[in-house]
MDAnalysis code that builds the backbone (N, CA, C; Angstrom):
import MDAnalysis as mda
import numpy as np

u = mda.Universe.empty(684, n_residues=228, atom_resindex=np.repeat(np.arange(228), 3), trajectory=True)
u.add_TopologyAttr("name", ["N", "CA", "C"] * 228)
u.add_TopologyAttr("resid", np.arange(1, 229))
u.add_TopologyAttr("resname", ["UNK", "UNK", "UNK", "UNK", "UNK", "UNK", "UNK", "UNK", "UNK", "UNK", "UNK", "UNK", "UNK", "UNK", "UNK", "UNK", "UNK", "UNK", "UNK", "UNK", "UNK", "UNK", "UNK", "UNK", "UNK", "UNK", "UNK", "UNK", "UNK", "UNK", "UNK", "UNK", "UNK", "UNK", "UNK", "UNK", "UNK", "UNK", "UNK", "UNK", "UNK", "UNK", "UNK", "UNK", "UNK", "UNK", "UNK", "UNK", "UNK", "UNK", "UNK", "UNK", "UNK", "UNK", "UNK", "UNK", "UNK", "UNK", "UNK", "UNK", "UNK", "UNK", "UNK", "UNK", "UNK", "UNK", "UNK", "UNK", "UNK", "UNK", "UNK", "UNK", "UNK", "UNK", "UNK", "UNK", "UNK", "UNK", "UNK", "UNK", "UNK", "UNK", "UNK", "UNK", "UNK", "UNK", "UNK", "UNK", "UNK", "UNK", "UNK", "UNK", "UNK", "UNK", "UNK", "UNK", "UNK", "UNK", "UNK", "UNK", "UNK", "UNK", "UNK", "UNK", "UNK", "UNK", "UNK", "UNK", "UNK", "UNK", "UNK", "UNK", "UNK", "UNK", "UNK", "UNK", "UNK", "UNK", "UNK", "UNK", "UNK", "UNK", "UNK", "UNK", "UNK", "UNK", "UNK", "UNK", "UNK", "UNK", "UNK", "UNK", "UNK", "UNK", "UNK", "UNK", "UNK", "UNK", "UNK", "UNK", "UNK", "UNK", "UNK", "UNK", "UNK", "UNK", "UNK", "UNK", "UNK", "UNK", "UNK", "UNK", "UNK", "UNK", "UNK", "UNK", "UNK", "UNK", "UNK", "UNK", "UNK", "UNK", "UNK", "UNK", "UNK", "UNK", "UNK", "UNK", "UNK", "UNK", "UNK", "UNK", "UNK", "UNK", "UNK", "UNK", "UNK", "UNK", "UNK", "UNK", "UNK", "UNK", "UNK", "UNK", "UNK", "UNK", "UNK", "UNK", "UNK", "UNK", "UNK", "UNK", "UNK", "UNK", "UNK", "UNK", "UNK", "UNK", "UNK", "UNK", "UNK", "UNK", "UNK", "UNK", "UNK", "UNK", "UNK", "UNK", "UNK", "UNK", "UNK", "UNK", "UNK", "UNK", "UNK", "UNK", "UNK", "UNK", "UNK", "UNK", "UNK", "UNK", "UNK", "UNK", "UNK", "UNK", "UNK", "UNK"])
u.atoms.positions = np.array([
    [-1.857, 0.897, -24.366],
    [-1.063, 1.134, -23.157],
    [-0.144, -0.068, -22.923],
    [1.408, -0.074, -22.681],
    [2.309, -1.129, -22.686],
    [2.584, -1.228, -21.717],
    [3.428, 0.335, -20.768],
    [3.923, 0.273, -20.214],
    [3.166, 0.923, -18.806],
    [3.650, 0.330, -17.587],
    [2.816, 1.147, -16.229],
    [3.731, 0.893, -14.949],
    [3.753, 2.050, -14.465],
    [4.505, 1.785, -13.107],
    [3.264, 1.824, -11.964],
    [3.673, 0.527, -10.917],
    [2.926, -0.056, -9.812],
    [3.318, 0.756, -8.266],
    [2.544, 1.580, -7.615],
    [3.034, 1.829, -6.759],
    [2.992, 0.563, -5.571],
    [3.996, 0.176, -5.056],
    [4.053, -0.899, -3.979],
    [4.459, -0.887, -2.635],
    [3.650, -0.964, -1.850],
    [4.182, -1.342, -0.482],
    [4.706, -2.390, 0.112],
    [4.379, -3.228, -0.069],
    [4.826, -4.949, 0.167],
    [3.470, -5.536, 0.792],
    [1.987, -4.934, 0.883],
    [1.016, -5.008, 1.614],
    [0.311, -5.835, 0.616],
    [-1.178, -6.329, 1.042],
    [-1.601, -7.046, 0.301],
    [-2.963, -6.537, -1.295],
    [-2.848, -5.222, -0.877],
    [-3.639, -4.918, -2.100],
    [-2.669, -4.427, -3.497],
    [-1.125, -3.756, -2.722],
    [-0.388, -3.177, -3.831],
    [0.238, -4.442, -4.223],
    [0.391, -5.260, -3.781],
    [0.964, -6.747, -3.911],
    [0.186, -7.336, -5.210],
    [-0.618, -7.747, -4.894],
    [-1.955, -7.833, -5.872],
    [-2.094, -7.018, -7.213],
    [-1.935, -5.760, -6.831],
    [-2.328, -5.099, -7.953],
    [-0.973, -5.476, -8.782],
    [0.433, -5.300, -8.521],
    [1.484, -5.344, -9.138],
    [1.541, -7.079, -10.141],
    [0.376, -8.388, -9.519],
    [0.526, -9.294, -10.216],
    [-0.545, -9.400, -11.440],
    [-1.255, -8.510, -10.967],
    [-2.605, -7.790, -11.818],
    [-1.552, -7.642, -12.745],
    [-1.330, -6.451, -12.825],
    [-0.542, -5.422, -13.503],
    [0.122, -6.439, -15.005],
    [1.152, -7.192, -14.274],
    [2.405, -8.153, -15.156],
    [1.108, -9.296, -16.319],
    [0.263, -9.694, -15.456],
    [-0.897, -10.449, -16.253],
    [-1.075, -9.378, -18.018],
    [-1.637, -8.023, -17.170],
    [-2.254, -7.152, -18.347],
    [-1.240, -6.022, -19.156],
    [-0.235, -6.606, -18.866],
    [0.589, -5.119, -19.514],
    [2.286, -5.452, -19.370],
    [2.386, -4.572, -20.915],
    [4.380, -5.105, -21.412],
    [5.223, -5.156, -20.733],
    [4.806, -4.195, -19.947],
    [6.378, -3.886, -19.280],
    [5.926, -2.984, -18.044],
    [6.450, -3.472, -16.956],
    [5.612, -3.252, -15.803],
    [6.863, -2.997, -14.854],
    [6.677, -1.542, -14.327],
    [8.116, -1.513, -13.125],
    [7.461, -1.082, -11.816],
    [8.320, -1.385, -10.704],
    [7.534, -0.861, -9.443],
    [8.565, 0.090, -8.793],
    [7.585, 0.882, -7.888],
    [7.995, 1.841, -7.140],
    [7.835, 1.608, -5.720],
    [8.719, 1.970, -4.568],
    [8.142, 2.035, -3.463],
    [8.940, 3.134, -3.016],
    [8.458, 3.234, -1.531],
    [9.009, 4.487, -0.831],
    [9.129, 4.211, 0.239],
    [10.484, 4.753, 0.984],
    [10.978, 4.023, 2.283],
    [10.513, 6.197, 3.033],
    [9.265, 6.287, 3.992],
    [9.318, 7.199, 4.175],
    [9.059, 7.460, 5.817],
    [9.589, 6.323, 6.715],
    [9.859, 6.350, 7.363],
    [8.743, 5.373, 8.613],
    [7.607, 4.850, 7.958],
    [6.594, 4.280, 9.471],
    [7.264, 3.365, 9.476],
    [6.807, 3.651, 10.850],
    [7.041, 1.686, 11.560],
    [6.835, 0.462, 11.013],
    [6.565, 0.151, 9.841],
    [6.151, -0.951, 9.283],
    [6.635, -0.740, 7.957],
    [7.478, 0.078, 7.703],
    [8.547, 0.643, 6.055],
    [9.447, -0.758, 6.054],
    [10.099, -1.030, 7.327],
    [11.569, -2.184, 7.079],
    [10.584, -3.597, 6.601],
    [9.356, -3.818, 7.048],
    [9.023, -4.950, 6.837],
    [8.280, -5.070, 5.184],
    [7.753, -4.242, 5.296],
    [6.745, -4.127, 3.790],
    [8.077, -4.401, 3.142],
    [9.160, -3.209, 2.571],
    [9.682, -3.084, 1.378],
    [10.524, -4.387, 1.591],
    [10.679, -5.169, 2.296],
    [11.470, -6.997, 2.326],
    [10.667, -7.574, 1.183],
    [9.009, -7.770, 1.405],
    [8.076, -8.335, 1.094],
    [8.438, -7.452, -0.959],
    [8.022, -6.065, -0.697],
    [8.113, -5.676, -1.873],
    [8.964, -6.151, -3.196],
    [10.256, -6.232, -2.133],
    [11.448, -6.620, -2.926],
    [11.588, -8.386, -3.516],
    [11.121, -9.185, -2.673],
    [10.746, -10.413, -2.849],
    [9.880, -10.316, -4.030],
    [8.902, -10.174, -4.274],
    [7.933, -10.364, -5.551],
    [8.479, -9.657, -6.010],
    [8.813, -8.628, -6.218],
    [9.627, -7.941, -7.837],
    [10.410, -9.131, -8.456],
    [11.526, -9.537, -7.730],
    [12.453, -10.573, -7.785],
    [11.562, -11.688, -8.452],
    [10.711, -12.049, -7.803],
    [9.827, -13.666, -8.309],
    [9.254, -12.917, -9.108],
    [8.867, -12.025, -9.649],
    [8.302, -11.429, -11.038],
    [9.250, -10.963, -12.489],
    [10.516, -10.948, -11.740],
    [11.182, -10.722, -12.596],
    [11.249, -8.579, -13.374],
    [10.420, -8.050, -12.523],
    [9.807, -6.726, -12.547],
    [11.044, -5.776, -11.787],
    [11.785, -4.894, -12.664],
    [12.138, -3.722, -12.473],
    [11.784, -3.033, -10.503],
    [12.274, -2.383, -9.973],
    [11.977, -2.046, -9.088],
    [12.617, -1.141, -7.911],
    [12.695, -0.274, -7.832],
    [13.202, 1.084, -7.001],
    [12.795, 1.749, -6.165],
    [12.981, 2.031, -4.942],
    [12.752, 2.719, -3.655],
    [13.257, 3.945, -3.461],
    [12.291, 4.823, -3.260],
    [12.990, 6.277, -3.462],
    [12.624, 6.721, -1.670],
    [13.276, 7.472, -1.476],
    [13.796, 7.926, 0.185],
    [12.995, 8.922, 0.085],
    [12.334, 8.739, 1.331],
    [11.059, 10.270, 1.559],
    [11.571, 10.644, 3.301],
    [13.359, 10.218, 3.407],
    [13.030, 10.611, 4.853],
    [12.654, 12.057, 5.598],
    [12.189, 13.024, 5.001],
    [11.884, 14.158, 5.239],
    [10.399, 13.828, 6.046],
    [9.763, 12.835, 5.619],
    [8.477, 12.581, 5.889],
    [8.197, 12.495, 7.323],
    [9.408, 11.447, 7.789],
    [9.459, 11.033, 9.225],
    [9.819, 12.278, 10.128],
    [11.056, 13.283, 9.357],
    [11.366, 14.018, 10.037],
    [10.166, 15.198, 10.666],
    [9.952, 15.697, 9.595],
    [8.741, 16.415, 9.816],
    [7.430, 16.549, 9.777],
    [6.975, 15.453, 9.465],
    [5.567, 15.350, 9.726],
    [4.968, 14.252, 10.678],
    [3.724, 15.308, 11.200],
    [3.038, 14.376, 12.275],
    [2.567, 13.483, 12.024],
    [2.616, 11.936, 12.490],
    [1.341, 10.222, 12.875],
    [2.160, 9.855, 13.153],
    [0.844, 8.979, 14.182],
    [1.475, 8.284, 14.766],
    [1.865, 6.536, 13.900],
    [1.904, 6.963, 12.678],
    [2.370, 6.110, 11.789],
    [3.984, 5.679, 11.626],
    [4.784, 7.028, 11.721],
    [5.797, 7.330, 11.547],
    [6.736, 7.317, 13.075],
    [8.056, 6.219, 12.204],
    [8.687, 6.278, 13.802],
    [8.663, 7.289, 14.539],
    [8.257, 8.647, 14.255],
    [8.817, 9.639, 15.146],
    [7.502, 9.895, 15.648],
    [6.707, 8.827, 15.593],
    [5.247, 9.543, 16.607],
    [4.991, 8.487, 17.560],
    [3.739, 8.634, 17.984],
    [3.647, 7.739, 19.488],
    [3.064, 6.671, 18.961],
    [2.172, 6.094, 19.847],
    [2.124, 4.274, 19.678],
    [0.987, 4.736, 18.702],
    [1.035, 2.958, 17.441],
    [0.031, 2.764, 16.943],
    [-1.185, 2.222, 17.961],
    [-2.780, 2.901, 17.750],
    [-4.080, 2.460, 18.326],
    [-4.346, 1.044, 18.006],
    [-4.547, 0.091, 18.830],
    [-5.792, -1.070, 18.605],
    [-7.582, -0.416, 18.172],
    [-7.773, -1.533, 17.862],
    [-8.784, -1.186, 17.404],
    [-9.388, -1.219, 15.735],
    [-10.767, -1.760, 14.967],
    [-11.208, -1.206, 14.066],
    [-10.602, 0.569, 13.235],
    [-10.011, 0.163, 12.118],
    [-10.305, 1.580, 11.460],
    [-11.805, 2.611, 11.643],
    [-12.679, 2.250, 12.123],
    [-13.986, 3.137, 12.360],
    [-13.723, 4.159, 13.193],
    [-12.396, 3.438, 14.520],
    [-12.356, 4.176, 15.594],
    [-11.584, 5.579, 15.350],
    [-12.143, 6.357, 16.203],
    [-11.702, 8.081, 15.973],
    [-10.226, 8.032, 15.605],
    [-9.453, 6.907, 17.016],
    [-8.008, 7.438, 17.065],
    [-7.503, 6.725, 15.855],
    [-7.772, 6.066, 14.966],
    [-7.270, 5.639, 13.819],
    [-7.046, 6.682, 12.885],
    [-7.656, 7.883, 13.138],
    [-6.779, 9.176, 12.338],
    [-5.482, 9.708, 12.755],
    [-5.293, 9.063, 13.980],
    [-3.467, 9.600, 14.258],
    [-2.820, 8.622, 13.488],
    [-3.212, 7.343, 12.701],
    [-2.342, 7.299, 11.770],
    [-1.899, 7.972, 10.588],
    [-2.935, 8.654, 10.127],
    [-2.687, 9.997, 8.948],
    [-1.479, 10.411, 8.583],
    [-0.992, 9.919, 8.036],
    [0.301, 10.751, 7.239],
    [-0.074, 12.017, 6.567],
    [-0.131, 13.187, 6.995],
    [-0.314, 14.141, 6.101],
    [-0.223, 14.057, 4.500],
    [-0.945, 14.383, 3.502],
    [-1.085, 14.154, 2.201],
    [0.035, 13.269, 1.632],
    [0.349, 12.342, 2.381],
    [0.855, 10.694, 1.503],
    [0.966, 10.536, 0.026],
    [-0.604, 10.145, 0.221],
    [-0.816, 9.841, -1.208],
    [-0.547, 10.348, -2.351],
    [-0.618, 12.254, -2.022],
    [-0.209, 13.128, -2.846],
    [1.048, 13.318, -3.233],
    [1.870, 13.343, -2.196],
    [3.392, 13.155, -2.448],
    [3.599, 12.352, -3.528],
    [3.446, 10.713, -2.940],
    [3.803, 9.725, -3.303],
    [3.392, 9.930, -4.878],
    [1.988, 9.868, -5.244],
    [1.526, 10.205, -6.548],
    [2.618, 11.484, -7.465],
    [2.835, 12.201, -6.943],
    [3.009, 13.420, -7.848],
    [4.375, 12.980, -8.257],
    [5.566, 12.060, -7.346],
    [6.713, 11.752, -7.302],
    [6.787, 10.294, -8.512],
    [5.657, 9.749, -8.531],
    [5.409, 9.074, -9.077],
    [5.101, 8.910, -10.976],
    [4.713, 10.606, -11.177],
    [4.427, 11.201, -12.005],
    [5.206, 11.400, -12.861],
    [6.504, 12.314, -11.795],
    [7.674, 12.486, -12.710],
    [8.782, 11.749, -12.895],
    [8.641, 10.332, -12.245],
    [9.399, 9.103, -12.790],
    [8.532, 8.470, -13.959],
    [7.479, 8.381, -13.710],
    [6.664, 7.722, -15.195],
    [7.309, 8.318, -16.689],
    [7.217, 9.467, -16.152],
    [7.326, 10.104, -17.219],
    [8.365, 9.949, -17.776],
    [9.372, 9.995, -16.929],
    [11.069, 9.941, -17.473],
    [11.415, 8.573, -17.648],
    [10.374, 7.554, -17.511],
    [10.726, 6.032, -18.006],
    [9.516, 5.801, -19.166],
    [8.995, 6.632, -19.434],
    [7.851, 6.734, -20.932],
    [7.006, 5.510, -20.454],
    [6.908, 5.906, -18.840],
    [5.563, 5.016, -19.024],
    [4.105, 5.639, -19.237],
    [2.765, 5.238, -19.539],
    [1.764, 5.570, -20.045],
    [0.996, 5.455, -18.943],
    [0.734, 4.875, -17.544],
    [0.108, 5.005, -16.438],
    [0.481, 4.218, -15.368],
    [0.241, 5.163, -14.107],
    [0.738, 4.805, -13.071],
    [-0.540, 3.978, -11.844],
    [-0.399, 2.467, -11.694],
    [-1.624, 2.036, -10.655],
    [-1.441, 2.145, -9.241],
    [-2.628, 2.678, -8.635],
    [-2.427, 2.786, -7.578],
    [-3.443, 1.586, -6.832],
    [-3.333, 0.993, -6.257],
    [-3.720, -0.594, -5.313],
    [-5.422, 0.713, -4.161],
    [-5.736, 1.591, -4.472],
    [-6.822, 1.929, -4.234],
    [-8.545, 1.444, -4.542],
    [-9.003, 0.981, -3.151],
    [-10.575, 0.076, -3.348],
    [-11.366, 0.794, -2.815],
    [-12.345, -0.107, -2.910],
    [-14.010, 0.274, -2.832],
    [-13.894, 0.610, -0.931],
    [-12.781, -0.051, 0.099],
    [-12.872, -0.177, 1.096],
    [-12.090, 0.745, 1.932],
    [-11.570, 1.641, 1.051],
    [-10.345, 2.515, 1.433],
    [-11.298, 3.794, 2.077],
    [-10.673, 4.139, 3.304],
    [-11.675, 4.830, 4.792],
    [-11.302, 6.300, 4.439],
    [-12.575, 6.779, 4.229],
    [-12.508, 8.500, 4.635],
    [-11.750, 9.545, 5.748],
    [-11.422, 8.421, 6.635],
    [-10.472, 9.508, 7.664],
    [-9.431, 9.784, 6.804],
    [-8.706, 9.086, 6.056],
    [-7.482, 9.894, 5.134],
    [-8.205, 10.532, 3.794],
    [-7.614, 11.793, 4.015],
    [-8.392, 12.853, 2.686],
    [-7.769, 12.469, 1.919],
    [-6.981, 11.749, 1.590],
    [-6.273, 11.683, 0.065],
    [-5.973, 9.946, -0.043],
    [-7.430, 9.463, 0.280],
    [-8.215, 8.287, 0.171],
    [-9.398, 8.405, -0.878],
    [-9.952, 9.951, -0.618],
    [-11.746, 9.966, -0.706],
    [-11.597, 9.792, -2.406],
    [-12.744, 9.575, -2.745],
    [-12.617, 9.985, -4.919],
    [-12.620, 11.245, -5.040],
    [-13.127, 12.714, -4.610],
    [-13.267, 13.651, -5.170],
    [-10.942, 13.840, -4.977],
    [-10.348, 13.431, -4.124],
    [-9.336, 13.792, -4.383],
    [-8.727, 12.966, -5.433],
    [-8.864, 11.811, -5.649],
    [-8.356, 10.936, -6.610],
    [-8.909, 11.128, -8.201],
    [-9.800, 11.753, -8.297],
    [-10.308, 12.386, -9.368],
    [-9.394, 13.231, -10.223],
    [-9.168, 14.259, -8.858],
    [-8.862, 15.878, -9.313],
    [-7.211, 15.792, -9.233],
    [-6.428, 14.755, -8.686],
    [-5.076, 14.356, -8.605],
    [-4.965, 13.861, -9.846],
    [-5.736, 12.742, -10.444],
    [-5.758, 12.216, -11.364],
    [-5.714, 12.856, -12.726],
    [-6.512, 14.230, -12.844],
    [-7.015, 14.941, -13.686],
    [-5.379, 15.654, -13.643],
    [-4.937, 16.073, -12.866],
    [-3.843, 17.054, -12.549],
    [-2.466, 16.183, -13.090],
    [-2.027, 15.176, -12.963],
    [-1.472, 14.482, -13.489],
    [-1.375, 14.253, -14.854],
    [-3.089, 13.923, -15.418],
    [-2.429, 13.797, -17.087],
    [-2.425, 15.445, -17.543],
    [-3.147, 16.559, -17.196],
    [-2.635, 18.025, -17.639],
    [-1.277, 18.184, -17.639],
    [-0.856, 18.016, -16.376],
    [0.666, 18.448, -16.043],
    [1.706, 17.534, -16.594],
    [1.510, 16.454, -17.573],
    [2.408, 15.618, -17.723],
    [1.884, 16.042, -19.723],
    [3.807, 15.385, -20.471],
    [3.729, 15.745, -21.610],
    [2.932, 14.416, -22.385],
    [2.917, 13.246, -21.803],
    [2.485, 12.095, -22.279],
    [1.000, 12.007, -21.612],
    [0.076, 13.153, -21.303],
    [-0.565, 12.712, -20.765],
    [-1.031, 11.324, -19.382],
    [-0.166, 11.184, -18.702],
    [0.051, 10.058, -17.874],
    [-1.383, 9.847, -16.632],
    [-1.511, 8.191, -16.903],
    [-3.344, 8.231, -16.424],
    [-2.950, 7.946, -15.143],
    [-3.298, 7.620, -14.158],
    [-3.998, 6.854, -12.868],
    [-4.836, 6.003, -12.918],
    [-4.432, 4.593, -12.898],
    [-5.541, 4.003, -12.765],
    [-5.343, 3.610, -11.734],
    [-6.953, 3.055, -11.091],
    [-7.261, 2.319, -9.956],
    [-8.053, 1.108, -10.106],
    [-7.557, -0.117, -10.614],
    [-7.698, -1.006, -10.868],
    [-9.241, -1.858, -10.072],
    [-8.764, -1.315, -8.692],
    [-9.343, -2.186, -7.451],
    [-10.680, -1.188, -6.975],
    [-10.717, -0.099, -7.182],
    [-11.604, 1.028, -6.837],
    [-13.237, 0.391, -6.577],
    [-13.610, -0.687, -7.556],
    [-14.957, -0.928, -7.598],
    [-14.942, -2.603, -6.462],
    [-13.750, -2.761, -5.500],
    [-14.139, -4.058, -5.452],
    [-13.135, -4.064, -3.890],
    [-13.070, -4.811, -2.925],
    [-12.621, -4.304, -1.360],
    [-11.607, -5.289, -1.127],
    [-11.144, -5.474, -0.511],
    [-9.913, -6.280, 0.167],
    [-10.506, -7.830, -0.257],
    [-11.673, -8.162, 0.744],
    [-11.882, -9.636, -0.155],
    [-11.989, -10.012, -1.039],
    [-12.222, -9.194, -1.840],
    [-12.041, -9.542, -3.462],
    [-10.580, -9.786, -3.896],
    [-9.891, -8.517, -3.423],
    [-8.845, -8.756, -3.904],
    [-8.183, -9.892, -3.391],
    [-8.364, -10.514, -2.262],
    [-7.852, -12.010, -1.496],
    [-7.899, -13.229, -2.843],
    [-9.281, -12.566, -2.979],
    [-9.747, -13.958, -3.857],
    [-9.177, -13.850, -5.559],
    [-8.576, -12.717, -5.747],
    [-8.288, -12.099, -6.902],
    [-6.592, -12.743, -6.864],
    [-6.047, -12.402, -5.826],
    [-4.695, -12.574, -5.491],
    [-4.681, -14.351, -5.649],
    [-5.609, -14.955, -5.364],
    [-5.341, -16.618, -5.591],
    [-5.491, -17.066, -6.236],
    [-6.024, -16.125, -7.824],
    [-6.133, -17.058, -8.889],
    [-4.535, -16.511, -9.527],
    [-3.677, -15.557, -8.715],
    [-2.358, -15.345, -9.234],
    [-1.161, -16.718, -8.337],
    [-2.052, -17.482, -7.725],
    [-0.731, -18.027, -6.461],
    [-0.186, -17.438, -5.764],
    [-0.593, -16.336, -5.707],
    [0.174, -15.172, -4.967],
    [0.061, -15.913, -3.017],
    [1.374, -15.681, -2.985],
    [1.402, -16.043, -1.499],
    [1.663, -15.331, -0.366],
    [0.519, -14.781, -0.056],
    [0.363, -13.985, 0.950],
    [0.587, -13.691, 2.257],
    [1.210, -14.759, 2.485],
    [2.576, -14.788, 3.935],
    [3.743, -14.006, 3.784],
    [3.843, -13.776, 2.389],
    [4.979, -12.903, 2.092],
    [4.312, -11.201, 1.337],
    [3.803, -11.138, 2.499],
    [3.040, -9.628, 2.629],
    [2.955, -9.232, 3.985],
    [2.755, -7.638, 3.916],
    [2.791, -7.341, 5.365],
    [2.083, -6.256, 5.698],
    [1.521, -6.406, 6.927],
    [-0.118, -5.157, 6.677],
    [0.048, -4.919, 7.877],
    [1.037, -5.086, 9.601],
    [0.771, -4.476, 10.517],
    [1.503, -3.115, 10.847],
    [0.655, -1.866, 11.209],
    [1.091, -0.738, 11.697],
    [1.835, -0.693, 12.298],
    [2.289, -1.656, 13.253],
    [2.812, -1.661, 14.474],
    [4.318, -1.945, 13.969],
    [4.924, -2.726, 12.564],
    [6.134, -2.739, 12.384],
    [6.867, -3.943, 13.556],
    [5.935, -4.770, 14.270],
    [6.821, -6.221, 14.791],
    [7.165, -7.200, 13.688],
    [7.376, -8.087, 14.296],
    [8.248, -9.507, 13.115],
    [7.070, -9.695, 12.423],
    [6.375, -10.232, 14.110],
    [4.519, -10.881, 13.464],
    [3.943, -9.765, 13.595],
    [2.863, -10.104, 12.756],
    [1.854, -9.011, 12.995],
    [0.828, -9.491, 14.096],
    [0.083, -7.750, 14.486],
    [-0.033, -7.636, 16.155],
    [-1.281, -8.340, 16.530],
    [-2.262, -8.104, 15.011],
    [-3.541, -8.775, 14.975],
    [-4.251, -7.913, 15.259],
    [-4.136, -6.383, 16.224],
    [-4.878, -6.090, 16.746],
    [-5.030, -4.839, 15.914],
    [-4.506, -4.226, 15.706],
    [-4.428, -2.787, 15.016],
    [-4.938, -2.585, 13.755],
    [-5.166, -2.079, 13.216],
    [-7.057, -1.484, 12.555],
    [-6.188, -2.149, 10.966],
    [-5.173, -2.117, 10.374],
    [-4.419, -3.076, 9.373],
    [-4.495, -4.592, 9.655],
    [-4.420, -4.879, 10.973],
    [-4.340, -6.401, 10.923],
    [-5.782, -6.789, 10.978],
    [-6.729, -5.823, 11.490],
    [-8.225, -6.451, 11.927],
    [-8.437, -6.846, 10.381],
    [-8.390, -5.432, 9.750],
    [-8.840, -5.452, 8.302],
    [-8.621, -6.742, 7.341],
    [-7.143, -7.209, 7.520],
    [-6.483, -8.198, 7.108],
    [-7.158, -9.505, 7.903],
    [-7.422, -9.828, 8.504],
    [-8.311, -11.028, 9.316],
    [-9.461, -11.282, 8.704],
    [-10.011, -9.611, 8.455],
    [-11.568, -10.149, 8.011],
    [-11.458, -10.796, 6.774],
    [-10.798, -9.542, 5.976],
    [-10.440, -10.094, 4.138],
    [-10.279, -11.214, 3.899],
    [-9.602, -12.116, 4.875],
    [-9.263, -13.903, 4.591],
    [-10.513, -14.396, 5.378],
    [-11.400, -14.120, 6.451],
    [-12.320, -14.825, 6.763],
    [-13.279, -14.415, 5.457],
    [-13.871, -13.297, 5.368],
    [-14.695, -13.484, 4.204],
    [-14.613, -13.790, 3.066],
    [-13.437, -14.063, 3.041],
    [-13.212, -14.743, 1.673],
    [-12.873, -16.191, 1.278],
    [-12.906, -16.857, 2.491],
    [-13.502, -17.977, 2.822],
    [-11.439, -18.737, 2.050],
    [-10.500, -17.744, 1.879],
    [-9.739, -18.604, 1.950],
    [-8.682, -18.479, 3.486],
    [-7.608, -19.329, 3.203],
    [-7.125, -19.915, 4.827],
    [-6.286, -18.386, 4.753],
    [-6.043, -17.811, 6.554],
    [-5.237, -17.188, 6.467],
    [-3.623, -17.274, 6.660],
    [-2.471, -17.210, 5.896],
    [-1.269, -17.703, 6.195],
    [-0.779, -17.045, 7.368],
    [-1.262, -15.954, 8.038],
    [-0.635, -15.058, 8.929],
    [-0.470, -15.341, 10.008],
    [0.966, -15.304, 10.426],
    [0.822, -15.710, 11.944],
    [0.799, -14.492, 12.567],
    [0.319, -14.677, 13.680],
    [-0.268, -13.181, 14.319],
    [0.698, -13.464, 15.699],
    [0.506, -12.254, 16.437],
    [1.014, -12.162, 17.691],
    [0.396, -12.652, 19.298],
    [0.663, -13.074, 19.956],
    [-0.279, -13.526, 21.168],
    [-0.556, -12.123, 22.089],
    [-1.508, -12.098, 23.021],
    [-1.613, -10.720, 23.749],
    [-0.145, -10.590, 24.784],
    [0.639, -11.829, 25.118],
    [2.018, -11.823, 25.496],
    [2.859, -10.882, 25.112],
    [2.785, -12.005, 23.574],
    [3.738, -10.707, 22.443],
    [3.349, -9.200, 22.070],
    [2.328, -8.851, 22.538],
    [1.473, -7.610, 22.315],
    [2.400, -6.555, 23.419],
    [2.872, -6.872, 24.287],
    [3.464, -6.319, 25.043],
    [4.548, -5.456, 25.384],
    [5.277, -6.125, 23.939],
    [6.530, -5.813, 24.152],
    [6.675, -4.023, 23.108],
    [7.465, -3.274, 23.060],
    [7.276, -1.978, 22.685],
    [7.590, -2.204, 20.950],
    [6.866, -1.234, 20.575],
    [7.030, -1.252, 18.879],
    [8.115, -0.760, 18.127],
    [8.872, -1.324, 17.177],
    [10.514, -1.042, 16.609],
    [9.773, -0.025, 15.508],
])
C-alpha cells in the first residue's frame, strides 16, 4: 500500500492521524469538507496549515447542501451548541445526519480517481454511540461496501480504533505536532468555549495524558457572547 487519502478536519485526532499517515506511507493526500457547522471556518485554517508544513496535497470539497437541509444543532442553520459532557442526552442535537457516510462514500470516489489504495479515517476506541455512523457494526459494513463497490478494491482504515484521544495526545508528540494549531470547539468562537462536550473531551485528553495543554480557552465572560 503507497498511496492513502486522510480524511481531515483540522481537529486533533484527524490532525494526528494525517502525521501518522506521512510517517507510514508514499504518498499521502488530504481531504476535507467545508459542510457548513459552526466550527467548519476554524478547523479547515488549522487543516490547511499542516498540509502546507507537511508538504501534503490537499482539497476541500463543498457539502453546502448539508447546512441547507439537514437538521443539528451542529450546523449554522440550527440552534445553540449544548454545554456539557458528550454522555449528556442533548449532545445528540449535535448529530449531523449520516456524516460520516456521506463524507466516506465521497471519499471513495476521489480515492479512486487518484489510484489511491486506502482511505484513513481519524476514528477511536472513544468515539460515542449517540452518532450511528460512529458505532463498528456501521464502520464494518461501510467499510465492506467500499472495497465491493470500488474497482481497486479501496480499504478503510482506522488507524486509532483500538486506542482514545489520550493516546493519540501522546502519539501526536512523538510527531511535534503542535496542537494549538488544532481546533475541537462546537461552538465555532476564536477561542475555544471549554465548555461544550468537544472542548471537555479535549481538556481531559491533555490532562490524562499528563502533557501541557496549549489551548487557550474562553472565560465564562467570553461564554456569553452569541456563537458565529
Amino acid at each position: 500500500m503507497n498511496k492513502v487519502l486522510v480524511l481531515l478536519s483540522g481537529g486533533i485526532d484527524s490532525t494526528t492521524a494525517l502525521y501518522d499517515a506521512v510517517k507510514k506511507y508514499e504518498t499521502v493526500t488530504a481531504v476535507s469538507f467545508n459542510y457548513g457547522s459552526k466550527h467548519n471556518k476554524r478547523e479547515l485554517k488549522f487543516a490547511s496549515h499542516h498540509c502546507n508544513t507537511l508538504n501534503v496535497q490537499h482539497e476541500i470539497i463543498e457539502l453546502s447542501f448539508m447546512n441547507d437541509f439537514f437538521k443539528s444543532d451542529l450546523l449554522k442553520s440550527g440552534g445553540q451548541i449544548p454545554d456539557g459532557h458528550y454522555q449528556e442526552p442533548s449532545m445528540r442535537k449535535t448529530v449531523v445526519p449520516f456524516r460520516n457516510g456521506i463524507m466516506l462514500a465521497i471519499a471513495a470516489g476521489y480515492a479512486e480517481s487518484i489510484e489511491a489504495d486506502a482511505i484513513i479515517i481519524a476514528a477511536h476506541s472513544g468515539d460515542h454511540t449517540i452518532y450511528p455512523d460512529c458505532r463498528e457494526d456501521f464502520m464494518t459494513s461501510f467499510a465492506d461496501a467500499v472495497k465491493l463497490g470500488t474497482f481497486a478494491n479501496i480499504q478503510i482504515l482506522r488507524p486509532f480504533i483500538d486506542i482514545d484521544k489520550t493516546a493519540i495526545v501522546r502519539l501526536g508528540q512523538t510527531f511535534d505536532l503542535q496542537y494549538q494549531y488544532t481546533y475541537s470547539c462546537y461552538k465555532g468562537f476564536e477561542l475555544h468555549c471549554g465548555l461544550c462536550g468537544t472542548c471537555v473531551e479535549r481538556k481531559e485528553a491533555f490532562e490524562l495524558s499528563g502533557i501541557t495543554d496549549p489551548t487557550v480557552y474562553m472565560t465564562a465572560r467570553d461564554n456569553s457572547q452569541d456563537e458565529t
